[in-house]
Structures are given as C-alpha cells and as structure tokens.
C-alpha positions as CSV (number, residue, x, y, z in Angstrom):
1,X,241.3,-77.6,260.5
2,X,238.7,-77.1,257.4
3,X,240.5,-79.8,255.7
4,X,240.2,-82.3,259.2
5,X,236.2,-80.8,259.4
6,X,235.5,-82.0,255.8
7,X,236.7,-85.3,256.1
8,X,234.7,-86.2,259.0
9,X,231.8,-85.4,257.1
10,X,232.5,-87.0,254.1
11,X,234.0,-90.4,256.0
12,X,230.6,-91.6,256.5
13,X,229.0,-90.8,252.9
14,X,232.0,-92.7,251.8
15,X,231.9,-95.7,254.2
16,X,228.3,-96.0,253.3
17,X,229.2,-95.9,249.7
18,X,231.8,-98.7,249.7
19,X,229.4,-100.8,251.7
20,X,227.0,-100.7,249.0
21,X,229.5,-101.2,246.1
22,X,231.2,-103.9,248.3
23,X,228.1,-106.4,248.7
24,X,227.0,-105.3,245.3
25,X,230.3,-105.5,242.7
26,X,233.3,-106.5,245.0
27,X,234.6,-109.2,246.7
28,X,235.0,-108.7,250.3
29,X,238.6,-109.8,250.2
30,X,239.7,-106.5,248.2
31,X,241.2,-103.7,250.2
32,X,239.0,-100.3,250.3
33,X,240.5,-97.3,249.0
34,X,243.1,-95.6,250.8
35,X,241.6,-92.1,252.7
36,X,245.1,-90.5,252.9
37,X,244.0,-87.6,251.1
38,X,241.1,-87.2,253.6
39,X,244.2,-87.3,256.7
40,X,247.2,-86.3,256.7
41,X,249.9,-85.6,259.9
42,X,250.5,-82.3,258.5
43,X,246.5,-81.3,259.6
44,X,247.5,-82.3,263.4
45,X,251.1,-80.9,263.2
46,X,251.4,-77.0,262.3
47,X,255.0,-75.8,264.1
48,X,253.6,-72.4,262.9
49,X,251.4,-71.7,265.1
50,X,253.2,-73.3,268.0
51,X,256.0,-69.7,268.6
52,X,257.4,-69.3,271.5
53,X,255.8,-66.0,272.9
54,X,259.6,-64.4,273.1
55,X,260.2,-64.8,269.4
56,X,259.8,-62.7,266.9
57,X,257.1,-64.0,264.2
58,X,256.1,-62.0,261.0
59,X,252.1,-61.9,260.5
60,X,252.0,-59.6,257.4
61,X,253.8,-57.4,254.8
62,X,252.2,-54.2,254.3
63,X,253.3,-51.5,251.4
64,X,254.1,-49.1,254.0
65,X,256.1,-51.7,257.4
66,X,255.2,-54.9,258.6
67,X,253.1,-56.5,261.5
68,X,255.1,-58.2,264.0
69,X,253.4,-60.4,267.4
70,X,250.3,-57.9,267.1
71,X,251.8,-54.8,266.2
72,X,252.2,-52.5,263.6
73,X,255.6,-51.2,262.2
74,X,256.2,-48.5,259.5
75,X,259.4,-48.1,258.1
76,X,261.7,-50.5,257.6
77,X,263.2,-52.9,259.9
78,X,266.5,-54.8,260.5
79,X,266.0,-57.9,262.8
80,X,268.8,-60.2,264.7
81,X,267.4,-63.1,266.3
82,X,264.4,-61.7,268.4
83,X,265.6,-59.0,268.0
84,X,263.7,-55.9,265.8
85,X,264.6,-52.5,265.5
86,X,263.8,-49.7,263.4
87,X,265.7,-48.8,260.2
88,X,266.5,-45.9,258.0
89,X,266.8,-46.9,254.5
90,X,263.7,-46.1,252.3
91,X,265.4,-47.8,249.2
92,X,267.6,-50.7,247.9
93,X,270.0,-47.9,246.6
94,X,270.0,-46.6,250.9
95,X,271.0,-49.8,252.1
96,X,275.1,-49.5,252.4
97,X,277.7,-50.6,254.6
98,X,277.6,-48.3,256.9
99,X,273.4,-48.8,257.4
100,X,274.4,-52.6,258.2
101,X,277.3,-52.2,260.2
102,X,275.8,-53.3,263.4
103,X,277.0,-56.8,261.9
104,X,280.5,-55.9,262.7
105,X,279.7,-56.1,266.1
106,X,277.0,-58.9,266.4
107,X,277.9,-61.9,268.0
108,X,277.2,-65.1,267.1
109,X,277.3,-63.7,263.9
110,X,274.0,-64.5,262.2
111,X,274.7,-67.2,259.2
112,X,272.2,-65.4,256.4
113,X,270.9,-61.8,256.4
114,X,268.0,-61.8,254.0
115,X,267.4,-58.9,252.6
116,X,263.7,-57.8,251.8
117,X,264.2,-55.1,248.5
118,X,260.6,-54.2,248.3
119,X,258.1,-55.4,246.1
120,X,260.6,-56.7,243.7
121,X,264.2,-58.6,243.6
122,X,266.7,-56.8,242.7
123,X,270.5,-56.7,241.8
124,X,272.7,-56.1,245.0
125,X,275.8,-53.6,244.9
126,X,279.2,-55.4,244.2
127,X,280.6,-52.9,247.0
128,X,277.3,-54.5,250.0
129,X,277.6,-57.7,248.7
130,X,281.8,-57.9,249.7
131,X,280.8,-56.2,252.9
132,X,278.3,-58.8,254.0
133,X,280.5,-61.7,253.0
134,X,283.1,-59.8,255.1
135,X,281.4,-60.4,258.2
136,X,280.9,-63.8,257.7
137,X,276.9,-63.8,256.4
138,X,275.6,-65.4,253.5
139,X,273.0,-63.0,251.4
140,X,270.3,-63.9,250.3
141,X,268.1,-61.2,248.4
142,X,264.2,-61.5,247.9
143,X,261.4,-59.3,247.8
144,X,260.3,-58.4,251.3
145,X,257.3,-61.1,251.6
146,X,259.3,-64.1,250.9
147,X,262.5,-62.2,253.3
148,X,259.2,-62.1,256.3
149,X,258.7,-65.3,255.5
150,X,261.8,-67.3,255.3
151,X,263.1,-65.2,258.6
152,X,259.8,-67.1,260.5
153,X,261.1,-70.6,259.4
154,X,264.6,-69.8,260.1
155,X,264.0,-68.0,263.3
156,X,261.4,-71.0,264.1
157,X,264.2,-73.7,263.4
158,X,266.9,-72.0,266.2
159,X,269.1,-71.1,263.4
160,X,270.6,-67.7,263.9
161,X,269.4,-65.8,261.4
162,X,269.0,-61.7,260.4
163,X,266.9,-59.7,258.3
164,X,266.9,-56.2,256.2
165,X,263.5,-55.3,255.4
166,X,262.3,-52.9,253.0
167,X,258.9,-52.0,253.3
168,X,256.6,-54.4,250.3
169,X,255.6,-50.7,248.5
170,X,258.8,-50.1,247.6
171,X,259.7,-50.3,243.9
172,X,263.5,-49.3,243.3
C-alpha cells in the first residue's frame, strides 16, 4: 500500500514535468515514459493476506516457539495441514523416527515435511532421512524461519504439506 500511496503523489509532479519538457524539447508524437515502476498488479494482488480463517498461517519465529493466527506457542511444533500440535524434541539430535511416527498413520500422506532445525541448517541422520522417505514424504531441511515460511505458501497453495519445527533459538 506505501508503494500504491507514493505513486499517487508523485504521478502528478511527474505529469506536470513531462508537460513542460514535452512543449519545451519533445515532439508531441514521442511516447512518455512508461510508469510501471510506479504500478504494479502485485500492489493490488497480495494472496497473503487473503487466508482462509481455518488455515493455519505462521506470523513470526521467535527463539523460544512460534506465533500462529494470534497466538503464542513455546516449544516446538509439528503441523499437518491445519493441523498444529505441540512437540517434544528440543534438538535436531531429538528428532527420530519414533518422534515423527504419526506419519505412519497420516492420510493423504503429506508430499514434503519441512523440517525447521533451529537457527541453522543442518545435516539430517542417514537413519530419519530413510524413515521419511519410507512414508512416502520428500524432506526438505531449513532453518525454522524459511520451514514457517515455505509451510504458509504451501499450505496457501492447497498442497498437502507438513512441518517439524524447532524453535529459531536453537543452535545444535
């Protein structure tokens, strides 16, 4: 909206402009410059903003949880869907089969889980990695911002997607 606010007051100082430089150095047959900087779609469209109230939508990454439609989590979190629960592991070297094996059960199986490791990527056990390709997932490891984030665009697109999420603080 700043960018939309800006433009219409600069259009005028610049119409006024091109009027004076038009009668003064240019033809009147020569085409004005184009203002597609000035307006773009992408000001009117935002699909961001536009969530269904149901869905689940990540607002901020905290060192200590996450903020989720309004509210506050601490801990880690493992989300299906729109669905969000609570989840034990304080550290990558937690996460194991066993914490993730409510994907043995899900259905439709999600097609990525995108695990959030913290503040930092890091390497992924051989032994997780075989188990989450066992149930049919695609991993995708990041630090837990760009996890938050990539779940919202997913989630936003209908695509059935999960997430493992580490709180941001976390180091190793």
């Amino acid at each position: 909206m700043a960018v939309r606010g800006k433009a219409m007051v600069t259009l005028p100082t610049l119409v006024r402009a091109m009027r004076r430089r038009t009668s003064n150095h240019m033809p009147s047959n020569q085409p004005l410059p184009s203002l597609r900087r000035a307006f773009s779609l992408y000001d009117q469209i935002n699909l961001i903003d536009n969530v269904p109230e149901d869905q689940i939508r990540f607002k901020q990454v905290t060192d200590t949880g996450f903020r989720v439609k309004g509210v506050h989590y601490e801990g880690s979190l493992l989300c299906v869907g729109n669905l969000l629960m609570s989840w034990h592991p304080k550290k990558l070297s937690e996460v194991t089969p066993e914490s993730l094996s409510i994907f043995q059960t899900v259905r439709p199986v999600p097609e990525i889980l995108l695990l959030g490791c913290g503040k930092y990527i890091q390497r992924v056990n051989p032994e997780l990695r075989a188990f989450i390709r066992s149930t049919g997932m695609k991993l995708e490891a990041v630090d837990s911002r760009n996890a938050a984030s990539t779940y919202n665009i997913l989630n936003e697109e209908g695509r059935i997607v999960a997430a493992a999420l580490l709180p941001y603080g976390v180091e190793s």
